[in-house]
C-alpha positions in Angstrom: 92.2 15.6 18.7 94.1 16.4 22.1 97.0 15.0 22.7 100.4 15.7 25.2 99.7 17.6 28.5 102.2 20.3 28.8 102.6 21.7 33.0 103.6 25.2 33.1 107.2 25.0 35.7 106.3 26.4 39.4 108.1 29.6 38.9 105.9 30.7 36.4 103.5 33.8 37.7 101.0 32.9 35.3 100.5 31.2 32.1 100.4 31.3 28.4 97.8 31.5 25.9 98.1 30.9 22.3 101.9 30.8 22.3 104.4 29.5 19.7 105.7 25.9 20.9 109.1 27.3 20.5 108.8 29.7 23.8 107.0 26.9 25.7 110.3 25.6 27.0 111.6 25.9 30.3 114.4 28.6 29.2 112.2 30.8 27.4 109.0 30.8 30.0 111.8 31.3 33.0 113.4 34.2 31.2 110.3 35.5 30.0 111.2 35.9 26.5 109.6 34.6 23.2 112.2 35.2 21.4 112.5 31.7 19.3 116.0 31.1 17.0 114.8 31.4 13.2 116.8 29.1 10.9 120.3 30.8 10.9 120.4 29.7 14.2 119.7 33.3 15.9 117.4 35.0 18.0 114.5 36.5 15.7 117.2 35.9 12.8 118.6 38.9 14.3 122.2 37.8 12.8 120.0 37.8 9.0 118.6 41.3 9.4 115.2 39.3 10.1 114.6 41.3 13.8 115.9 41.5 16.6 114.4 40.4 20.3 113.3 43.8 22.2 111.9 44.2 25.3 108.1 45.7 25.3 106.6 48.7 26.8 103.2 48.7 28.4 100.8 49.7 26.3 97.5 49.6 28.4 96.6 53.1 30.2 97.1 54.2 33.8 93.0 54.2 34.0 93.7 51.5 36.7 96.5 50.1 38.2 97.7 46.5 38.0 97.3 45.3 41.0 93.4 46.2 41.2 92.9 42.8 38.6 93.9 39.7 38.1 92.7 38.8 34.7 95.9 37.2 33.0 95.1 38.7 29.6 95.3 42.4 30.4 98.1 44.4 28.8 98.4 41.4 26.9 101.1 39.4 26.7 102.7 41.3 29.7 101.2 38.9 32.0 103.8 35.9 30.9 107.0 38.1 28.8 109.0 41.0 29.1 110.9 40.2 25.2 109.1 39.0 21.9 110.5 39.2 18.2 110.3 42.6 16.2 110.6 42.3 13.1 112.1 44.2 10.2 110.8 45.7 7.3 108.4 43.1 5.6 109.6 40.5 7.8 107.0 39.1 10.5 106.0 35.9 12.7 106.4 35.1 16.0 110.6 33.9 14.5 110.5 37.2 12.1 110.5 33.2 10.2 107.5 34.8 7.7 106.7 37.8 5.5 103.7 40.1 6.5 100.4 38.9 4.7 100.1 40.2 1.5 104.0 39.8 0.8 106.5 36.6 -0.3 109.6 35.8 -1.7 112.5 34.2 0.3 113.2 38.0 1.2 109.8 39.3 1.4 110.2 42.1 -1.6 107.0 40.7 -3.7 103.6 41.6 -3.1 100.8 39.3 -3.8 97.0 39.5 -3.7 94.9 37.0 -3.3 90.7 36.9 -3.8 88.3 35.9 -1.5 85.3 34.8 -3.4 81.5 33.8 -2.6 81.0 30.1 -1.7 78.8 29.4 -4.5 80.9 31.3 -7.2 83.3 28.3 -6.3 83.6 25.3 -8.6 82.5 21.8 -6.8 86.5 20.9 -7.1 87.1 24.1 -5.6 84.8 23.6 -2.4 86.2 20.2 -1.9 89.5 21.6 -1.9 88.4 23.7 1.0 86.3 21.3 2.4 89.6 18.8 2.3 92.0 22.0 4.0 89.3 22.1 6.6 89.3 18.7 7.4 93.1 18.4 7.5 92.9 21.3 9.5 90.7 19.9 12.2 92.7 16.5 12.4 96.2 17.5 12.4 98.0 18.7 15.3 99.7 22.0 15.5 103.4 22.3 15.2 103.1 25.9 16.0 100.7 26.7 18.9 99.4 25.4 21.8 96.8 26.8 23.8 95.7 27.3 27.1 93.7 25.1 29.5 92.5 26.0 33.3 90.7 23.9 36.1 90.3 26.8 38.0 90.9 30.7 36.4 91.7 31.9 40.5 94.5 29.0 40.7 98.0 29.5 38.4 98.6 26.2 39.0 95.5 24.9 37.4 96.7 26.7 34.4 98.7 24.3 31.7 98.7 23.5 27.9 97.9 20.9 25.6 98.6 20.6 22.0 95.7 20.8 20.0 94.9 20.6 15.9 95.5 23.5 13.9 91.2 24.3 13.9 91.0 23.4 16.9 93.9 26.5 17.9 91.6 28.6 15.7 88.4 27.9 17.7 90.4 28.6 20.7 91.8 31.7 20.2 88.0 32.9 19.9 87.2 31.7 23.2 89.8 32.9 25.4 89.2 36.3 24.6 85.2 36.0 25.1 85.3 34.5 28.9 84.3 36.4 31.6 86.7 39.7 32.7 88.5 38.5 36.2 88.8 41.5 38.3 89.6 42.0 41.9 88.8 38.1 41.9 85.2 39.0 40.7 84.1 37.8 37.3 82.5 40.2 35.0 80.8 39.0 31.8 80.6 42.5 30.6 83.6 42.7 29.4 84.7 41.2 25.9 88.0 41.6 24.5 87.0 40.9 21.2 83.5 42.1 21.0 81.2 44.5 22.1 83.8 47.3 21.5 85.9 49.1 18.6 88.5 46.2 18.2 85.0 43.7 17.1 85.9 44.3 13.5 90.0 44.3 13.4 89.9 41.6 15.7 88.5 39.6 13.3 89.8 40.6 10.1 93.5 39.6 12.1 91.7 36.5 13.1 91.0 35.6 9.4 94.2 36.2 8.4 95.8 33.9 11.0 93.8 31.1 10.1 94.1 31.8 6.3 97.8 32.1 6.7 97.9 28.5 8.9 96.0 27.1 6.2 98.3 27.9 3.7 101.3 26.7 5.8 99.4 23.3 6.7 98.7 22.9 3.0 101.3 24.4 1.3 99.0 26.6 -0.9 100.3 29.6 -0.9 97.4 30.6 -3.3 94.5 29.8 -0.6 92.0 32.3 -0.2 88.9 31.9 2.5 85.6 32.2 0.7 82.8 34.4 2.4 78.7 33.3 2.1 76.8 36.5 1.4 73.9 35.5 3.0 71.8 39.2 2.3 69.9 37.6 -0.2 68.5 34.5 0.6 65.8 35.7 2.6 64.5 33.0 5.3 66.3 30.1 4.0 70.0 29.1 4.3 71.0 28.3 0.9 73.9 26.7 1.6 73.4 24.5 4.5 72.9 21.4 2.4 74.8 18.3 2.0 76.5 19.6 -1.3 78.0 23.1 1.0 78.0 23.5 4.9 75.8 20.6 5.8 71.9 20.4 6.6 70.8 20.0 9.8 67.9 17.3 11.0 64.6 18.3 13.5 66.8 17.6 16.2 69.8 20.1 15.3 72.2 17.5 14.2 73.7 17.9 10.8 72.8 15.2 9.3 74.6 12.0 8.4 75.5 12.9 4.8 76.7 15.8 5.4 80.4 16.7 5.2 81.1 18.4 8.9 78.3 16.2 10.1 81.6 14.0 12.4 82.8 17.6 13.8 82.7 17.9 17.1 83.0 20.9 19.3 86.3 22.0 21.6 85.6 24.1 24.7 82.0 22.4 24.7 79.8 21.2 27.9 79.1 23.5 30.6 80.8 27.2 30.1 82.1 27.3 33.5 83.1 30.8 33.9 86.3 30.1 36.2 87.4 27.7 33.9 89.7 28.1 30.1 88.3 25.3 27.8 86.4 22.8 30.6 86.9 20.1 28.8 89.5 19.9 26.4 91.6 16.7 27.3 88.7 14.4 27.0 87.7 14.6 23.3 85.1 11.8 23.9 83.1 14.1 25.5 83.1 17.2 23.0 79.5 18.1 21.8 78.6 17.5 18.4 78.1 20.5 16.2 74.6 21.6 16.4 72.5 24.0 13.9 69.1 24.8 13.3 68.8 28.1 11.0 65.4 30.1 11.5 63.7 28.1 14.5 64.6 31.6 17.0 61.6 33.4 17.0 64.0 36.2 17.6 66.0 35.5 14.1 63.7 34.0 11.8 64.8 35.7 9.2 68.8 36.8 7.6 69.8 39.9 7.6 68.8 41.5 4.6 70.8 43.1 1.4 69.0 46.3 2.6 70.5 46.1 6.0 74.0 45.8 4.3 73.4 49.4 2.3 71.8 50.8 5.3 75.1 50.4 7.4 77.4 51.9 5.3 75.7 55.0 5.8 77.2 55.6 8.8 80.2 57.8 8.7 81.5 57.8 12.3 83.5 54.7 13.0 82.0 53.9 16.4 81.0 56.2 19.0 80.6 56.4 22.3 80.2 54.9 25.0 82.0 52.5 22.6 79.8 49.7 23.2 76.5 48.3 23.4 74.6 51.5 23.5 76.8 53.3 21.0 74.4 54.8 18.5 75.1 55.8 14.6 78.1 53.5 15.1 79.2 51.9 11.9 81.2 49.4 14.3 77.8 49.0 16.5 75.8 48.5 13.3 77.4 46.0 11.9 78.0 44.1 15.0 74.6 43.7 15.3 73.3 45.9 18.1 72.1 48.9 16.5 69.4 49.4 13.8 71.7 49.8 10.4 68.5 51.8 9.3 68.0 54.6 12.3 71.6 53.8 13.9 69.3 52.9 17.1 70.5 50.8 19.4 69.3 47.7 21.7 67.8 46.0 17.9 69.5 42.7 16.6 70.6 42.9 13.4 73.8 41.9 10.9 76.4 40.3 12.6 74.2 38.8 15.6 71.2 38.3 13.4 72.4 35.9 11.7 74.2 34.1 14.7 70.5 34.1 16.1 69.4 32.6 13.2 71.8 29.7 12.7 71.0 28.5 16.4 72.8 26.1 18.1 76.9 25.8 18.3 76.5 29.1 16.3 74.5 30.9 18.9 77.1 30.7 21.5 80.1 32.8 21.5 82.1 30.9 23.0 81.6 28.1 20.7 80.3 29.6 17.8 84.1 29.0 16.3 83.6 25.5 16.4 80.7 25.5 13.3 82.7 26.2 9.9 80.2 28.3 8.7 81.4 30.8 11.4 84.3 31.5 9.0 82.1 32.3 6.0 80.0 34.8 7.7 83.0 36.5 9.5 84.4 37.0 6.2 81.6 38.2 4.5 81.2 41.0 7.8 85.0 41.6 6.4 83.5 42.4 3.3 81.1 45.0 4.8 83.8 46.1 6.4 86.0 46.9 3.6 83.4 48.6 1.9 83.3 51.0 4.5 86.5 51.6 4.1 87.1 52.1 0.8 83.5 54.3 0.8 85.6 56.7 3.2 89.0 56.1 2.6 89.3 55.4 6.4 92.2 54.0 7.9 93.6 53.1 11.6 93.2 57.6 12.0 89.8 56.6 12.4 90.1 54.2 15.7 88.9 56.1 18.6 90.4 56.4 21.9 88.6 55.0 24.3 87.7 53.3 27.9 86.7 49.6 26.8 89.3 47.0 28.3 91.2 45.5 25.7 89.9 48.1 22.6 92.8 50.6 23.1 93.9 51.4 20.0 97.5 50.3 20.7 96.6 47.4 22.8 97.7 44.6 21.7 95.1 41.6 20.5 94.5 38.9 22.7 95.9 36.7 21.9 98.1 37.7 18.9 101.5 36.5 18.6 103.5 38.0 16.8 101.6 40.8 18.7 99.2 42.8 16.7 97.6 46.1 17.6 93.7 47.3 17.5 94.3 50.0 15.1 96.8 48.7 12.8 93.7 46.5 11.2 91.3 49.0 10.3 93.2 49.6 7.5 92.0 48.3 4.0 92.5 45.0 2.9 94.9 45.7 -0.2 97.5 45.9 2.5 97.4 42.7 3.9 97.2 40.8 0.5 93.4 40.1 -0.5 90.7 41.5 -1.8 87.1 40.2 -2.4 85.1 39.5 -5.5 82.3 41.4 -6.8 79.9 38.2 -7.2 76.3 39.1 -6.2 74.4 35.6 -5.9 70.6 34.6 -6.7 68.8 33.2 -4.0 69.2 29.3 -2.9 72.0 29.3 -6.1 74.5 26.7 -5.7 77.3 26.3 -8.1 77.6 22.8 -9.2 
């Protein structure tokens, strides 16, 4: 649900992203500043102790100059502000307006932790509640965010926003960093600022938490926690795509009628025009409808396996270069899904991109995959993984490698986090933010009724 066309003023050199609302205005894209009042009627509640607005430093290296690209994300946010709120002491948000996850209280002194638990160890009042934050979600515009449309990635004046639902934000922040590198006016599809690289895994655990947190705010349950599907145990079949969890999909890849998603339809859908943001995100009567067929890839007829899970954590090294791809005995590059978790051997699908083989459909797509809620359950069971790792070597953002990979600096910034968040400051373990997960190890095909 698309509504209100936003142009971006002429003096703009570029455009935004996934920006608060509040530095959408003509003021605050002139000045180059997101620097939004908080509620005391100041500047990052600067005159509260909240934060103050500070001009940034560059944080991308001198490995190429700026005017060799013309990608607007690079160095992000640099492209579109100079200023953005830093915030103090437990304070955070794109106002210093919030508390950093994993702390509340009006002055952000108490810590709380919340538990992510396994889909099925939920009660049936329990899924609906999600189910219901997930539909509210997916209907309701966004009072905080907009994002970023294009009609043609070369032009800046084809750039401009529309408002868009609060899922609908989520599923775009996955796609804008996934599109096709622009460089010297040449588009490269090898270059992923949120895959394929070190950031892969704090990349999404930031992503989680963003969507958890707007979740909360949209609902106001503070006690919200995602849940995660384990899927290492059920073998060939999807246990939970039925019409009692995800949805169940019929010959032709539809979910079917009775399902609860099975009215969902897909942002950013149609033909992934490269030198485009989005194609087609003002005409919501033309959004694909959410498509899933678990098993039918030859390549990914079955899920990764609970074996595969133990197998990865073997791997002490972080990731390992060249950083990518190729990288072999890479925990990172294991889990991701493009070494062998077994042999650390790369160029074999596995975890992560397994099972987005095997879903099929919206899934398979990275560009869409967002778009299918049972993205969110299989990111935060790779979470999981993750913080098991973690806690196995009592590893922490020491461990994030320097590197060449555009956009997986360690102090780059996240594209496209705001308030601005770095590479390395999320491989750290989840305690810190707030959460942890549960130790629930479920039977094959059980569903908790």
């Amino acid at each position: 649900m698309l509504v209100s066309l936003v142009l971006l003023p002429v003096f703009l050199s570029g455009v935004l992203g996934q920006f608060p609302t509040a530095c959408t205005t003509d003021q605050a894209l002139k000045e180059r500043r997101c620097c939004p009042k908080w509620k005391d009627g100041s500047m990052c509640g600067v005159d509260s102790g909240r934060g103050r607005c500070k001009l940034m430093t560059r944080t991308y290296s001198e490995k190429r100059s700026y005017t060799e690209t013309n990608d607007d994300r690079l160095d992000w946010p640099h492209e579109y502000y100079d200023s953005v709120c830093v915030c103090n002491g437990n304070y955070w948000g794109f106002d210093c307006g919030e508390c950093k996850f994993g702390i509340c209280g009006d002055t952000c002194t108490e810590k709380k932790t919340l538990i992510r638990r396994e889909i099925r160890e939920l009660s049936r009042q329990e899924r609906m509640t999600f189910f219901s934050y997930l539909s509210l979600a997916k209907l309701k515009t966004s009072a905080r965010f907009k994002i970023l449309i294009s009609g043609n990635r070369y032009d800046r004046n084809t750039f401009h926003f529309i408002e868009a639902t609060v899922y609908d934000v989520f599923v775009w922040m996955h796609t804008y960093p996934v599109a096709p590198f622009l460089e010297n006016n040449v588009l490269d599809d090898t270059v992923n600022l949120a895959h394929v690289g070190p950031n892969f895994l704090p990349w999404h655990r930031w992503y989680l938490l963003f969507f958890e947190r707007e979740l909360q705010l949209l609902t106001h349950d503070d006690d919200f926690a995602l849940p995660y599907y384990d899927w290492s145990m059920d073998g060939k079949t999807c246990s939970i795509c039925t019409d009692d969890m995800m949805g169940k999909s019929d010959s032709q890849g539809l979910l079917t009628s009775t399902s609860y998603f099975a009215n969902w339809k897909s942002i950013c859908s149609g033909f992934p025009y490269p030198d485009k943001y989005c194609t087609i995100a003002e005409d919501k009567c033309r959004f694909e409808p959410i498509y899933r067929n678990p098993g039918a890839d030859p390549a990914g007829r079955q899920l990764p396996s609970a074996k595969q899970v133990e197998d990865v954590l073997q791997w002490k090294d972080y990731d390992r270069p060249p950083y990518n791809s190729r990288a072999r005995r890479s925990f990172r590059n294991c889990l991701e899904g493009f070494a062998d978790p077994t042999s650390g051997n790369a160029s074999v699908l596995s975890l992560h991109n397994l099972f987005h083989v095997y879903m099929g459909g919206t899934m398979s797509t990275s560009i869409l995959a967002s778009n299918d809620p049972i993205f969110l359950l299989h990111h935060t069971f790779n979470d999981k993984i993750f913080e098991r790792w973690l806690v196995k070597y009592n590893a922490s953002s020491e461990v994030y490698p320097e590197n060449n990979v555009t956009g997986h600096g360690p102090n780059e910034y996240i594209v496209p986090s705001m308030p601005l968040a770095r590479n390395k400051d999320y491989v750290r373990k989840a305690a810190i933010f707030g959460y942890r997960y549960s130790d629930y190890r479920p039977l094959s095909n059980e569903i908790s009724i």
